[in-house]
N, C-alpha and C positions, 0 to 999 in steps of 0.2 A: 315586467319581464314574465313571460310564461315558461313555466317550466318545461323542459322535456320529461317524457314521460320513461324513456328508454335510451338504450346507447347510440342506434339508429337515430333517434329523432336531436337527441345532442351533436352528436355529426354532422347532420345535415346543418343544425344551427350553425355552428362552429365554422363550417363552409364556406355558410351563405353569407358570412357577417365578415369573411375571412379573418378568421380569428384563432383556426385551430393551429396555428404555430403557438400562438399566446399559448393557449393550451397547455400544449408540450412543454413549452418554457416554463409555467409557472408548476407544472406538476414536478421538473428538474430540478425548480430551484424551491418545494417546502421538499422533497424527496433527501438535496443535500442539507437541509437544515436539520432533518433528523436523521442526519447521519448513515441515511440507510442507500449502500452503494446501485444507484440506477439510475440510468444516464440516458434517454432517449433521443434518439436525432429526430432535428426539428422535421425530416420530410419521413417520418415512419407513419408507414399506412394504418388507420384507425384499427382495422381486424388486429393487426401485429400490438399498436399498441393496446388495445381490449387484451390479447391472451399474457401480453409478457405482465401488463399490471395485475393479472388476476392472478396467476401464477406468482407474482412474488408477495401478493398477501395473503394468498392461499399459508405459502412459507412461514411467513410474519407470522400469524397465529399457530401453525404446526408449532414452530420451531423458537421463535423469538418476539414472544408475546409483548414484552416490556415495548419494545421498539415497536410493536403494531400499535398498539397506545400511546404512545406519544405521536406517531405518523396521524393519527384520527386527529391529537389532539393538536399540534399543528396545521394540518389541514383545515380544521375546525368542523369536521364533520357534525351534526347537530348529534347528542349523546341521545333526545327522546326515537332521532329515528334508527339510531342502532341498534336499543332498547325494542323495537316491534320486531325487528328481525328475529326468526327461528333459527336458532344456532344445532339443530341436530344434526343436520348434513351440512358439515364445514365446504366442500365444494361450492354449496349454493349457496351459502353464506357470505363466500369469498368471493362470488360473482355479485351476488346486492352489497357488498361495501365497493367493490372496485364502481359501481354506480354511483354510489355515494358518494366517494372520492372525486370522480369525473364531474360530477353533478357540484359538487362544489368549488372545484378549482374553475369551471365552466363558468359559476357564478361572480368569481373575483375578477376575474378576466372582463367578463360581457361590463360590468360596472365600472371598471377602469376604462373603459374604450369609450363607455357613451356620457360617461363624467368623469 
């Protein structure tokens, strides 16, 4: 499996494999496992869901740090690539985990479909 390198280039995969309902679903269903209320419909356009995920982990770490930690660590984001991330400007920080997050639910997905 080749990685995407960006949200464009996961999209496009997600498309072409038609997979990106999977997507949405599997991001709905670690989202309710940690409890944290967000509920995406399966036909929400990629931009919409880039800004509403990024915005609510923007929140998660403002606001409700506990629960942005357990959300990573359900998802299973890998902890060394959180670790390289520069956390001075929380914006951008919260835009490279919402990749990270997409990047990984991307990866349970793509792996269930082709085994």
């Amino acid at each position: 499996m080749l990685l995407p390198n960006n949200f464009d280039e996961l999209i496009t995969q997600a498309n072409s494999e038609n997979l990106y309902s999977k997507l949405v679903k599997q991001l709905n269903k670690d989202f309710l496992l940690a409890n944290i209320d967000l509920d995406f419909d399966e036909d929400i356009l990629p931009t919409s869901l880039k800004f509403l995920l990024h915005e609510t982990i923007f929140k998660l770490i403002q606001e409700k740090f506990a629960e942005y930690l357990n959300v990573l660590y359900i998802i299973d984001v890998p902890e060394h690539k959180i670790k390289q991330l520069d956390g001075s400007d929380i914006v951008l920080l919260s835009e490279q985990i919402t990749f990270l997050i997409l990047l990984r639910e991307w990866q349970k997905v793509w792996y269930r479909h082709k085994y």
